[in-house]
VOSEMI-156772 format. One record per residue (C-alpha): x, y, z; residue in three letters. Coordinates in Angstrom, 2 decimals. Layout:
<tibas>
TIBA         x         y         z   residuo
TIBA         X         Y         Z       ALA
...
</tibas>
This chain:
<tibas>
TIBA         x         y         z   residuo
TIBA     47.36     54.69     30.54       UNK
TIBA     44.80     52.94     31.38       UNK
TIBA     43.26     49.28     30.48       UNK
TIBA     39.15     48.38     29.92       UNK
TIBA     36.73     45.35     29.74       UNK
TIBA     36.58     43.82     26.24       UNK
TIBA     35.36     40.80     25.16       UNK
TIBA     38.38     37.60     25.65       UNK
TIBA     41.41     37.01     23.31       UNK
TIBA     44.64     36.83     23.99       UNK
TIBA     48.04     37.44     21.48       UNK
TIBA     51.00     35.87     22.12       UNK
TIBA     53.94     37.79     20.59       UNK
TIBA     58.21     36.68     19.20       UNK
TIBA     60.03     39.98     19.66       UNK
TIBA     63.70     39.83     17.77       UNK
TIBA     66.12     42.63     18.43       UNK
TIBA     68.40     42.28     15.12       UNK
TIBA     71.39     44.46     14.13       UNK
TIBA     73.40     44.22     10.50       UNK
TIBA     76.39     45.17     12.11       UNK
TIBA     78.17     45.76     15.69       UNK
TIBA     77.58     49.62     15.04       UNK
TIBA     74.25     49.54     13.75       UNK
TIBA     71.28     50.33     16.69       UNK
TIBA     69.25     46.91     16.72       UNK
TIBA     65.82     46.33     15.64       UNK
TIBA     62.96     44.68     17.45       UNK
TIBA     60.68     42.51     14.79       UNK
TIBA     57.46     41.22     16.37       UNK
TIBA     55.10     38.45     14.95       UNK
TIBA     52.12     37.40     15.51       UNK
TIBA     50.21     34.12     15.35       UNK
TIBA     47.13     32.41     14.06       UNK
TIBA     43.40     33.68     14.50       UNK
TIBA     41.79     33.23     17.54       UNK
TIBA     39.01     31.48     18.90       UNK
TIBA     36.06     31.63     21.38       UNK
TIBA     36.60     31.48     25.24       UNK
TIBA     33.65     29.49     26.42       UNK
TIBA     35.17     26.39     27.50       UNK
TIBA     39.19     26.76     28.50       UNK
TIBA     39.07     22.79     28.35       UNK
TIBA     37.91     22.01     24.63       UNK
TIBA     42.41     21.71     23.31       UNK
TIBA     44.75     24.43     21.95       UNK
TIBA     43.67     27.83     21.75       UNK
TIBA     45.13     29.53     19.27       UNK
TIBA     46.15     33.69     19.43       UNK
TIBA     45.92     36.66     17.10       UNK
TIBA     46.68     39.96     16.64       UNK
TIBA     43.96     40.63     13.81       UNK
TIBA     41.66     43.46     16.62       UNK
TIBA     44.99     45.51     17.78       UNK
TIBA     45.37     48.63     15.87       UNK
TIBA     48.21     50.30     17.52       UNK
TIBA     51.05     49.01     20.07       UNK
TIBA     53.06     51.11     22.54       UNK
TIBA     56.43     49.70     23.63       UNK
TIBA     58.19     51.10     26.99       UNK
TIBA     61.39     49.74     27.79       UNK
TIBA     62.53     50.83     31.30       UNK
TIBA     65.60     50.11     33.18       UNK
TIBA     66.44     51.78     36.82       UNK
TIBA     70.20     52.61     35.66       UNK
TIBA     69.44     53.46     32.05       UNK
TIBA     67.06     56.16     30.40       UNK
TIBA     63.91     54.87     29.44       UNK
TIBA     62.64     54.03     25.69       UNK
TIBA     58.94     54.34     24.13       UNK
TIBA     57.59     53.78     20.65       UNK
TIBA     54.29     53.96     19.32       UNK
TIBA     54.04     51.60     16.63       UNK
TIBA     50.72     50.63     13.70       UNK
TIBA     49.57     47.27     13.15       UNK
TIBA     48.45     46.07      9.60       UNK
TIBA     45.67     43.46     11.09       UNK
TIBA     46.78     41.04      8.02       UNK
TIBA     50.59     41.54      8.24       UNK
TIBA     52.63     38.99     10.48       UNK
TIBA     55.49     41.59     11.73       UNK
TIBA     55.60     44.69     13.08       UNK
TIBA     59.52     46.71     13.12       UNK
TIBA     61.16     48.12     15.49       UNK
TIBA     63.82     50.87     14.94       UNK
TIBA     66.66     52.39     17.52       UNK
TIBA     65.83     49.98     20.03       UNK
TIBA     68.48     50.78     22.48       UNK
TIBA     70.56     48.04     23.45       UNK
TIBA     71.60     46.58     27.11       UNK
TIBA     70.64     43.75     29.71       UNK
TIBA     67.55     43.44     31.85       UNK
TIBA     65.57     45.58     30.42       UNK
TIBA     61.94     45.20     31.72       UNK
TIBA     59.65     45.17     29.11       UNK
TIBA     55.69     46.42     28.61       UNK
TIBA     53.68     46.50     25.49       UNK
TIBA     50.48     47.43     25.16       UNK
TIBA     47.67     47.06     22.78       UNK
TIBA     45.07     49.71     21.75       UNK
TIBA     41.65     49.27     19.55       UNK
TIBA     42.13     52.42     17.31       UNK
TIBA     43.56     55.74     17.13       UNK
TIBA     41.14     57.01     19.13       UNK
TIBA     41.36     54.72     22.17       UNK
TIBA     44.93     55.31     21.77       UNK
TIBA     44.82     59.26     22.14       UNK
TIBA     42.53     58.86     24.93       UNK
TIBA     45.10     56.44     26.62       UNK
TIBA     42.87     53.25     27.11       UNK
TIBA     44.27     49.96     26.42       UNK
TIBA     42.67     46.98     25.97       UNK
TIBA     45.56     44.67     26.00       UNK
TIBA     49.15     44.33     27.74       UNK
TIBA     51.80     41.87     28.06       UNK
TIBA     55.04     42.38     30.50       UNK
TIBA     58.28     40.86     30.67       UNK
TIBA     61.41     41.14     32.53       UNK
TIBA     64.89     40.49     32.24       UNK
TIBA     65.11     41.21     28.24       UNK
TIBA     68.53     41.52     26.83       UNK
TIBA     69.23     43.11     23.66       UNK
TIBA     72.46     42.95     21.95       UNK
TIBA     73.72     45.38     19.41       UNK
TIBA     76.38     42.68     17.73       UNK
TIBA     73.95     39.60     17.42       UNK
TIBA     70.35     38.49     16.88       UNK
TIBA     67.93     38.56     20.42       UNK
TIBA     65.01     37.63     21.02       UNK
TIBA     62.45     37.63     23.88       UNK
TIBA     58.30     36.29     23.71       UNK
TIBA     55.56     38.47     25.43       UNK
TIBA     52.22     37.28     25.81       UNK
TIBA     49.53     40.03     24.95       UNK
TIBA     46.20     39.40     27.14       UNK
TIBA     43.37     41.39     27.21       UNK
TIBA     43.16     43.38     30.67       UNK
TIBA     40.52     42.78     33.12       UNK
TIBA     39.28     39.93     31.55       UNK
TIBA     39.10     35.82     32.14       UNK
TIBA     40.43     34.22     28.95       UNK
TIBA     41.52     30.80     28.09       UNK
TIBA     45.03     29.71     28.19       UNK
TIBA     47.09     28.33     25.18       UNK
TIBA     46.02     24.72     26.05       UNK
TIBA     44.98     23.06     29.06       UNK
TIBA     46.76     20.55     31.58       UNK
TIBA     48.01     17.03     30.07       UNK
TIBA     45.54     15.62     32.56       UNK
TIBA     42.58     16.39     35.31       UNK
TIBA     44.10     17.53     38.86       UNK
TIBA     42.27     19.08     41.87       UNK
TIBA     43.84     19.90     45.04       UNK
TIBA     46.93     21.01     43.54       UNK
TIBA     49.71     23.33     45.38       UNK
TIBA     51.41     25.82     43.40       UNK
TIBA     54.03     28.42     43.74       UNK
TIBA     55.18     31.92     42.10       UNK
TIBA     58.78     30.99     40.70       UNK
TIBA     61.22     34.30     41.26       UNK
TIBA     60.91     34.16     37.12       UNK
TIBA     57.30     34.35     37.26       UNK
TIBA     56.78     31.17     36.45       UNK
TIBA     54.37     28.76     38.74       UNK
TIBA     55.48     25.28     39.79       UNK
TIBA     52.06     22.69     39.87       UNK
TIBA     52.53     19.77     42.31       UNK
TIBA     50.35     16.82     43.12       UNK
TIBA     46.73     16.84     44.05       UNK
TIBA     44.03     14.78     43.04       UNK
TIBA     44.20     12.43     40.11       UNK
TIBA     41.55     10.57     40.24       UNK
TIBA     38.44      9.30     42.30       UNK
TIBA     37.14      6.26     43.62       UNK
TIBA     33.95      4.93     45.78       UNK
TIBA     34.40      5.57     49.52       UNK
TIBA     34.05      3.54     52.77       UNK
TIBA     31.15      5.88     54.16       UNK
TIBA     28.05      7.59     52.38       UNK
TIBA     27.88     10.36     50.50       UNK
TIBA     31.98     10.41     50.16       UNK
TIBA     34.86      9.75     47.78       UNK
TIBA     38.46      9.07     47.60       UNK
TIBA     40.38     11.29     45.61       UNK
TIBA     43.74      9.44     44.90       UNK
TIBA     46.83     11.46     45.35       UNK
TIBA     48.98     12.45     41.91       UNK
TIBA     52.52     12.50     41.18       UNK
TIBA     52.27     15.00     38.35       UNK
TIBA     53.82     18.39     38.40       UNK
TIBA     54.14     21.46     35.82       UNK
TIBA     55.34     24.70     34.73       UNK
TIBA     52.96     27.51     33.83       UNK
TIBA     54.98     29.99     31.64       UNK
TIBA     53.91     33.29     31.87       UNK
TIBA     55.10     34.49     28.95       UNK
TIBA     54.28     31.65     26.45       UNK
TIBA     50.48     31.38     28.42       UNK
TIBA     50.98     27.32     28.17       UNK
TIBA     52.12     24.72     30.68       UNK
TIBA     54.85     22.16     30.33       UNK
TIBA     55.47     18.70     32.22       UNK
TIBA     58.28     18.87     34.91       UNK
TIBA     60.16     16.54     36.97       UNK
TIBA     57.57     14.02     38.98       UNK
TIBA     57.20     14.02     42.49       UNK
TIBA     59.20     11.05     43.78       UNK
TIBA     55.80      9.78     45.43       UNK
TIBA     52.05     11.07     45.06       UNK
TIBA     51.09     13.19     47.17       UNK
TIBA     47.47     15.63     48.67       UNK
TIBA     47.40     17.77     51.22       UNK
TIBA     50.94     18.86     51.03       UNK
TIBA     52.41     22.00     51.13       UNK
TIBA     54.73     24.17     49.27       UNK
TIBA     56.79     27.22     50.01       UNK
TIBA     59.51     29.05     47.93       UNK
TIBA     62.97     29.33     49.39       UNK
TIBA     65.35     32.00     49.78       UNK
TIBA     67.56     30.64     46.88       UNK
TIBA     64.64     29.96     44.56       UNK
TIBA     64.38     25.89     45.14       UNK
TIBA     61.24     24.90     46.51       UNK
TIBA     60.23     22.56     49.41       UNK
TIBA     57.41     20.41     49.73       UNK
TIBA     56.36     18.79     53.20       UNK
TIBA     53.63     16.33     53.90       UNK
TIBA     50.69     15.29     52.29       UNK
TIBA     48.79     11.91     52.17       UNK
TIBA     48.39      9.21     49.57       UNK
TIBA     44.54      9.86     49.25       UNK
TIBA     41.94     12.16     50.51       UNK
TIBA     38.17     11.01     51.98       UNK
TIBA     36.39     14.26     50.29       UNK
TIBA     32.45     14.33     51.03       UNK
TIBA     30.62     12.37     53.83       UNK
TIBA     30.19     13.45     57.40       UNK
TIBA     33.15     15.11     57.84       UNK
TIBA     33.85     16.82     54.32       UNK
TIBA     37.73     16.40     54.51       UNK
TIBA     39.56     13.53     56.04       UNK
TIBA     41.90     10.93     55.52       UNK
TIBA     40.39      8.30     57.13       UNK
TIBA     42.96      5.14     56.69       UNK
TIBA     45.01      7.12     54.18       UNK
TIBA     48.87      7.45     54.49       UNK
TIBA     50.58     10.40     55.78       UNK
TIBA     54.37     11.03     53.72       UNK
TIBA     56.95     11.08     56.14       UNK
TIBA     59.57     13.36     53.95       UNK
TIBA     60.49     16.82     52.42       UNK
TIBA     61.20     17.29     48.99       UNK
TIBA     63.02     20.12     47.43       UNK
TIBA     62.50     20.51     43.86       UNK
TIBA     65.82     22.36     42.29       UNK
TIBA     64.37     25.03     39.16       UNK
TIBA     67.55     24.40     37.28       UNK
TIBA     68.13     21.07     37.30       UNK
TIBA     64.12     20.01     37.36       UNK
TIBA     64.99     17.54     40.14       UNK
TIBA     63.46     16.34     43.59       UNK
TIBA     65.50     15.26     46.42       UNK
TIBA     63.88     13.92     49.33       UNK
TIBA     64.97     14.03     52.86       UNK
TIBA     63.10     11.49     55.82       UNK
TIBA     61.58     13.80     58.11       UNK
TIBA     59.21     11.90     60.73       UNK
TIBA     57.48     15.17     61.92       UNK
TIBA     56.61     15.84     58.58       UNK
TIBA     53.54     13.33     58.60       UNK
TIBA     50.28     15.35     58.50       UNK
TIBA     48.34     17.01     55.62       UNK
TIBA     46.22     20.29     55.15       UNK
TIBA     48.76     22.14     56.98       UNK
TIBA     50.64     25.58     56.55       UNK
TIBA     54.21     25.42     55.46       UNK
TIBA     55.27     29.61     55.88       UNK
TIBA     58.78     31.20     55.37       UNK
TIBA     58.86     33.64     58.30       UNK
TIBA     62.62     34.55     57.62       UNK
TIBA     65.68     34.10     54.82       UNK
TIBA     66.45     30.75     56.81       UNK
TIBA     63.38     30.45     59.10       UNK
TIBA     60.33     27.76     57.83       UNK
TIBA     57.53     26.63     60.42       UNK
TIBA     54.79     23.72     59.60       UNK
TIBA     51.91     24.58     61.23       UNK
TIBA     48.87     21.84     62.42       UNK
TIBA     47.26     19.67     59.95       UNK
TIBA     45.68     16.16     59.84       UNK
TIBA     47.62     13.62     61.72       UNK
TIBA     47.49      9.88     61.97       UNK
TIBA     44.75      8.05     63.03       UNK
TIBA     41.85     10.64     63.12       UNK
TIBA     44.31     13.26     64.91       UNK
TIBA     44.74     16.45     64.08       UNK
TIBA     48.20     18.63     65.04       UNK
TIBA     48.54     20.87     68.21       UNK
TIBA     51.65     21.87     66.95       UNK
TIBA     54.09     24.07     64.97       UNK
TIBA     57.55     23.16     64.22       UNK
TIBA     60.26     25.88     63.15       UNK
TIBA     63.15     24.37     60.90       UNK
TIBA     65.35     25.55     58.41       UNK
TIBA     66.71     23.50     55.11       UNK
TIBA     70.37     23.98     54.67       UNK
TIBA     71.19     22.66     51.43       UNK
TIBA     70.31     19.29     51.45       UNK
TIBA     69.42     18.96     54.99       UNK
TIBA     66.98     19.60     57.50       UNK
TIBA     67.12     21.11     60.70       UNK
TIBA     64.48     20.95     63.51       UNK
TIBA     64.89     23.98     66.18       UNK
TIBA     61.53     23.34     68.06       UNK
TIBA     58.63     21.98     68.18       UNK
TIBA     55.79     24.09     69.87       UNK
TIBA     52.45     23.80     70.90       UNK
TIBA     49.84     25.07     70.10       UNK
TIBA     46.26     26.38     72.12       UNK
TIBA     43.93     23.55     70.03       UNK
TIBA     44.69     21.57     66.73       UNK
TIBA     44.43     23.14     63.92       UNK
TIBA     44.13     21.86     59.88       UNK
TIBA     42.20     23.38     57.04       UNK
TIBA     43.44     26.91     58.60       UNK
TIBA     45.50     29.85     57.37       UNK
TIBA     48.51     31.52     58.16       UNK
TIBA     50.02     34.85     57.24       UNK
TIBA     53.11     36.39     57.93       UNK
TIBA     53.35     39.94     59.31       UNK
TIBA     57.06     41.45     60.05       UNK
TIBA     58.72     38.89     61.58       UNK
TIBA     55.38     36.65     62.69       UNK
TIBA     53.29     33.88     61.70       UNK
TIBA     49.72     34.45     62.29       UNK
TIBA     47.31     31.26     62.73       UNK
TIBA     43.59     31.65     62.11       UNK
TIBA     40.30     29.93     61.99       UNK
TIBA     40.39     25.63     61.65       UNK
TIBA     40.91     24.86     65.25       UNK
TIBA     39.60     21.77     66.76       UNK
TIBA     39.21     22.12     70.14       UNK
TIBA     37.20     20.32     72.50       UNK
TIBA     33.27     21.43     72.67       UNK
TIBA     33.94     23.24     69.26       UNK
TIBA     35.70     25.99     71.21       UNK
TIBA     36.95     28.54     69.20       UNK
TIBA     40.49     29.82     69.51       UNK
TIBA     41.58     33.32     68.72       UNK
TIBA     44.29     33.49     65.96       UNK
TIBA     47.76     32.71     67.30       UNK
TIBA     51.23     35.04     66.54       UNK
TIBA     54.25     32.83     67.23       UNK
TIBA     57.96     34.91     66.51       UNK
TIBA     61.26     34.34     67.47       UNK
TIBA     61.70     36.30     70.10       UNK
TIBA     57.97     36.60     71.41       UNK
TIBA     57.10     33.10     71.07       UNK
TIBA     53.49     31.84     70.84       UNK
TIBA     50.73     34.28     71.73       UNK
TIBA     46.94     34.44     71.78       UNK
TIBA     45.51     37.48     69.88       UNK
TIBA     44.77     40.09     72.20       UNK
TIBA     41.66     40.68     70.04       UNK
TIBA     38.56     42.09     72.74       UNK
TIBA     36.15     39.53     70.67       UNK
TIBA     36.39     36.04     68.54       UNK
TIBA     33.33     34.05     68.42       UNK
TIBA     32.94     30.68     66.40       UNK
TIBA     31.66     32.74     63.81       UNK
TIBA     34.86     33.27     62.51       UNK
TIBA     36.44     30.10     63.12       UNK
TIBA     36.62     29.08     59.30       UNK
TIBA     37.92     25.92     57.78       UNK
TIBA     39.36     25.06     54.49       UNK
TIBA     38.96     28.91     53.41       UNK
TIBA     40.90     31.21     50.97       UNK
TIBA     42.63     34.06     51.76       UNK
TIBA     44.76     37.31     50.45       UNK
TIBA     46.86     40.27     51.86       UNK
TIBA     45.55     43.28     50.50       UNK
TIBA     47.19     46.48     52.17       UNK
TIBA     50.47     45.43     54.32       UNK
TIBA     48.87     43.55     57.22       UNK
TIBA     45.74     43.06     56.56       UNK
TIBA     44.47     39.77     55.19       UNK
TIBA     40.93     39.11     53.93       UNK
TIBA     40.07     35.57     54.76       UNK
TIBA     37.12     34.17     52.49       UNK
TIBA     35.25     31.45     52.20       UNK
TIBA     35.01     28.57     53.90       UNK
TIBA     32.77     26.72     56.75       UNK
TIBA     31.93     26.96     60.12       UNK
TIBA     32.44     23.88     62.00       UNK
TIBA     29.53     22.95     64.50       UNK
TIBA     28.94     19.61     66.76       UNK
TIBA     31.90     17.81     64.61       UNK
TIBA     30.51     18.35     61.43       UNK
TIBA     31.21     21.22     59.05       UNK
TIBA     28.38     23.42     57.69       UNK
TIBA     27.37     24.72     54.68       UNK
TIBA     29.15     27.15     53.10       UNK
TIBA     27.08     31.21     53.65       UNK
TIBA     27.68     34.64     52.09       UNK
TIBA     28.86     36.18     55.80       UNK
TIBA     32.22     33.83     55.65       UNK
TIBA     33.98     37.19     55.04       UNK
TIBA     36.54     38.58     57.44       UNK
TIBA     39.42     41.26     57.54       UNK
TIBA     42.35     40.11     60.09       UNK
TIBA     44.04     43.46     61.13       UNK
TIBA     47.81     42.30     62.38       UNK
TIBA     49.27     45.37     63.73       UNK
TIBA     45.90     45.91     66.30       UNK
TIBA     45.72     41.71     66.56       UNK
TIBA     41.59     42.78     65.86       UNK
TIBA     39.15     41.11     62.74       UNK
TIBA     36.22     42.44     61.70       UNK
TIBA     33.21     41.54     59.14       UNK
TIBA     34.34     42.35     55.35       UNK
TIBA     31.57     42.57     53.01       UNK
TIBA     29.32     39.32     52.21       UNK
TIBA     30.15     37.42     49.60       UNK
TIBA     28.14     37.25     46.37       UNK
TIBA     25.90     34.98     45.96       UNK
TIBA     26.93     32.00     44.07       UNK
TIBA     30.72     32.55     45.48       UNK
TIBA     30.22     30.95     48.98       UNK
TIBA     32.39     28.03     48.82       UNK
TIBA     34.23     25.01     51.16       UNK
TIBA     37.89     24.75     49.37       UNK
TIBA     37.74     27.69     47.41       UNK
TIBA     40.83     29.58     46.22       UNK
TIBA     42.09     32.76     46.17       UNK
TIBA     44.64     35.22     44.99       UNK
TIBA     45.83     38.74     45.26       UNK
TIBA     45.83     41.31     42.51       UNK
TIBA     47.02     45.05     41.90       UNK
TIBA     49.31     44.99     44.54       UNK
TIBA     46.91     44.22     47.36       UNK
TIBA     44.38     46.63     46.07       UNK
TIBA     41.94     43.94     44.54       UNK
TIBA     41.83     40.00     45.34       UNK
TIBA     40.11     37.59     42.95       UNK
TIBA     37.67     34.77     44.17       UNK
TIBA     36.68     31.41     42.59       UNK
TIBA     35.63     27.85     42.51       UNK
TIBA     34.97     25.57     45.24       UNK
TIBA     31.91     23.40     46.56       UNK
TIBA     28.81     24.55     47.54       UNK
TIBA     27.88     21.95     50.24       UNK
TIBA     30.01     19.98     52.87       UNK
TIBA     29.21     16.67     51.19       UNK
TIBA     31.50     18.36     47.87       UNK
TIBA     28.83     17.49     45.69       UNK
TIBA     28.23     20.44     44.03       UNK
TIBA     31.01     22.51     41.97       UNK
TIBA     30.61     26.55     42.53       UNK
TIBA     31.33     27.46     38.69       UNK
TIBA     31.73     31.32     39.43       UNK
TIBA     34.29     33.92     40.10       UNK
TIBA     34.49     37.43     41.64       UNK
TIBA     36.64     39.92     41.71       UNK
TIBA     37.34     42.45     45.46       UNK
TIBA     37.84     46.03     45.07       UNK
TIBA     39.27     47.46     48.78       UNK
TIBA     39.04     50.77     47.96       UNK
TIBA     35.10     50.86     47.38       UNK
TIBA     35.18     47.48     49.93       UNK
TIBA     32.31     45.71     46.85       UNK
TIBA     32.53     42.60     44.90       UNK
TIBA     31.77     42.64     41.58       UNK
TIBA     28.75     40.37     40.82       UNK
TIBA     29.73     36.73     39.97       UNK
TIBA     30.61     35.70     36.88       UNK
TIBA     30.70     32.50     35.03       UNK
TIBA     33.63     30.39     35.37       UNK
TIBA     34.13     29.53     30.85       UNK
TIBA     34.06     25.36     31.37       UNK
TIBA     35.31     25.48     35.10       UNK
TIBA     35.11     24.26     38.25       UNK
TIBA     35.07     22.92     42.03       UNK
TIBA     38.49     23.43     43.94       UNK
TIBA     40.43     24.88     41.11       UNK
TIBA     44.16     25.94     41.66       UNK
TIBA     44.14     29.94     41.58       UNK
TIBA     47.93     31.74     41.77       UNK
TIBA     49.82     34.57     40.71       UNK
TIBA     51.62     34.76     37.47       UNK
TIBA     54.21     36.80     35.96       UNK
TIBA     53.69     40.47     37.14       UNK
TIBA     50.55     40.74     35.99       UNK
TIBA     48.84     37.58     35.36       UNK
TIBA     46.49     35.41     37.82       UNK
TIBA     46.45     31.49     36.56       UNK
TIBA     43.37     29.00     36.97       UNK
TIBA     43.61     25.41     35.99       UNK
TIBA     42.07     22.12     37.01       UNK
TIBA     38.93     21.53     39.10       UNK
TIBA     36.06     19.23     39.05       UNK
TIBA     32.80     18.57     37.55       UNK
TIBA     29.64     16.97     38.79       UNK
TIBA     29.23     13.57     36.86       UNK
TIBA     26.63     11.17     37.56       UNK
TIBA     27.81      8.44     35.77       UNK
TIBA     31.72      8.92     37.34       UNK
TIBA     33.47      7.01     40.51       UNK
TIBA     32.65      9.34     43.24       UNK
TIBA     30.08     11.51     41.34       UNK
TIBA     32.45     14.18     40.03       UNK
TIBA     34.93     14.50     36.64       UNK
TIBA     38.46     16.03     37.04       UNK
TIBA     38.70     19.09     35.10       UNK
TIBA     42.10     20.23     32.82       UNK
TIBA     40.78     23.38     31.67       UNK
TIBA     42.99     26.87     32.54       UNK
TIBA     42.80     30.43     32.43       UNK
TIBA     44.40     33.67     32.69       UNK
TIBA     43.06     36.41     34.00       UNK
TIBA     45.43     39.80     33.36       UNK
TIBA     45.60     42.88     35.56       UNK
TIBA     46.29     46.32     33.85       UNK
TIBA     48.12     47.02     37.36       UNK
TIBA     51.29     45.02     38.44       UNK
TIBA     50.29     42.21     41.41       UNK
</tibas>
């Protein structure tokens, strides 16, 4: 079946499996919630969710060792419940329900609304119960509520559960040393974005505040967090910099059951706007990044994190310094591109450093400056190839204004890039994000500044389809803004939250931004 444009609401939904007795099949109740509103500004509080459009649900229940279940149920717009009879009981079960206008849309298979979950188990003997979140596909809607407070420059990363850890960024701004710039002051704050509730929660603190870090999910599920600075110079002659700021000299690994940080010294760890890639099960690597005193990293270090420890295995160097680049991983590489800063405003090819290959220049036939992009986005779409997007060219020390040809495909198997379609207008952007959706077959596109000096906030958002290689034409960001925090949610679910907004009358001429959304895919990411 298959899911269409509609205008933005989203339904959160309480499913109950119940049984009378230990013999008796259970039965799934779901409720629904209040009305809904408008989705014109995802920062203006609490949205509230309804059910009062859906007509009919469908509910699969699939499970790769058990037969799979499907019901079609009706929806009285003005009841609260809908039951659920024979559900089938059993652990894990993954979970899809899907929403249809009418009768109609229903017989011709188009959806216009679908919530996942996994992991559901249902117990014949005793009440269950599992939430799914109902969101209207293909569309940008608000979520439940917005962030407790204004953040830009945020990391975030995909939990194994779905869920997205939030760390640090930008709290606040003051007046800079230079003209035309600000300092953004680095944040302690960190959250939870919940997939299946749509709403975000307050965890653990970091132990210090940190920007410019970077985050990476381990092979157990704990997360580590290296570098970073205690403020960021955003604007001025150079864009990004730290100027006096001061680099953390530590990991932290945040543990998802306990909510807690530990922190291990690390002095190699000091430099910010830097890749931090898991090439293997045990195998890490920090790649360039702003050092102290002006410098910039020629270097990648491979380590691994055994419990509670860290362990260096090399340190490596690189062609040029790098920061504000990307890296991908392909097989058992890590690919480097664009951000270098070498001498003359050289540009180096993109690097592939492995194990057992070590560091080698990309055997690409041509790489001009054109592509040398810094502080861009960027996606895998099919298996090895990565669409890099975004960004600025960086010419006589001083990055450039942001165009529509900052598009690129990175082919890793031929070590080759080529053009990828321009970018629509409105969508060119310095510190931009990006995410991948529909398994690689789409990529979403948002936020960011228009200009090196950050002053203006791009307020639009495209979406990438490979197969036709187009971009849809912008859209409007609803209330949003500047370097927002874009990331994969859930199996279905892209997340956008925080940002910034020009402000006249604010310390360094912009206003932190709360606001989030959810964008939902009728395809699994």
């Amino acid at each position: 079946m298959r899911g269409v444009k509609h205008s933005h609401s989203l339904i959160l939904l309480g499913l109950w499996a119940l049984a009378c007795t230990e013999s008796s099949a259970p039965t799934l109740v779901i409720n629904s919630l209040a009305l809904a509103q408008g989705d014109t500004d995802c920062s203006a509080g609490f949205h509230p969710v309804s059910t009062t459009e859906v007509a009919m649900l469908h509910l699969a229940l699939a499970h790769p060792d058990r037969d799979p279940h499907e019901q079609t149920l009706n929806i009285d717009p003005a009841s609260r419940s809908v039951r659920v009879e024979n559900i089938p009981s059993g652990d894990d079960w993954d979970l899809r329900l899907t929403g249809f206008l009418s009768q109609a849309a229903y017989d011709e298979g188009t959806y216009s609304w679908l919530g996942r979950r996994q992991g559901i188990n249902i117990s014949a003997d005793q009440n269950t119960g599992a939430g799914v979140l109902l969101l209207r596909v293909e569309a940008l809607q608000c979520s439940r509520g917005p962030l407790s407070q204004g953040i830009t420059l945020s990391q975030s990363t995909r939990l194994n559960d779905g869920r997205v850890l939030i760390t640090g960024g930008v709290e606040t701004f003051s007046s800079g040393d230079c003209d035309n710039c600000r300092w953004g002051i680095a944040s302690r704050k960190t959250w939870l974005y919940n997939p299946v509730t749509g709403g975000f929660e307050d965890a653990a603190p970091l132990p210090n505040a940190r920007v410019g870090h970077a985050t990476v999910l381990l092979a157990d599920g704990r997360v580590a967090l290296l570098g970073g600075s205690n403020r960021v110079r955003l604007g001025g002659t150079w864009g990004v910099d730290l100027g006096d700021a001061g680099l953390r000299d530590s990991v932290l690994i945040w543990n998802p059951e306990s909510d807690r940080w530990s922190e291990i010294n690390a002095a190699w760890s000091k430099r910010a706007f830097h890749t931090l890639s898991r090439v293997s099960p045990t195998v890490l690597v920090a790649a360039g990044g702003f050092a102290e005193e002006g410098r910039v990293h020629a270097d990648l270090v491979r380590f691994q994190i055994i419990d509670d420890t860290v362990r260096v295995d090399a340190i490596i160097p690189l062609g040029c310094p790098r920061v504000g680049h990307q890296a991908f991983t392909f097989d058992d590489q890590l690919i480097l591109w664009g951000g270098t800063r070498c001498e003359g405003d050289e540009a180096l090819a993109p690097e592939h450093w492995s194990i057992g290959a070590g560091l080698q220049v990309s055997s690409a036939d041509r790489w001009g400056s054109e592509a040398n992009l810094h502080f861009a986005s960027s996606v895998e779409l099919r298996r090895g190839t990565f669409m890099i997007l975004g960004g600025s060219l960086r010419r006589d020390g001083v990055l450039q204004t942001p165009n529509r040809e900052n598009s690129f495909y990175y082919l890793a198997s031929s070590q080759s890039h080529v053009r990828a379609p321009m970018l629509p207008e409105g969508t060119q952007n310095l510190l931009g994000s990006a995410v991948r959706l529909s398994g690689g077959r789409r990529a979403m596109i948002a936020g960011g500044f228009a200009d090196p000096g950050l002053n203006t906030p791009r307020e639009g958002y495209s979406i990438f389809e490979d197969e036709g290689e187009r971009f849809m034409q912008a859209q409007q960001l609803p209330g949003m803004s500047g370097s927002i925090n874009l990331a994969a949610a859930g199996q279905n679910q892209a997340i956008l939250f925080g940002g910034a907004k020009a402000c006249s009358g604010c310390d360094g001429g912009l206003e932190l931004l709360s606001g989030a959304a959810v964008y939902a895919s009728a395809e699994d990411h």
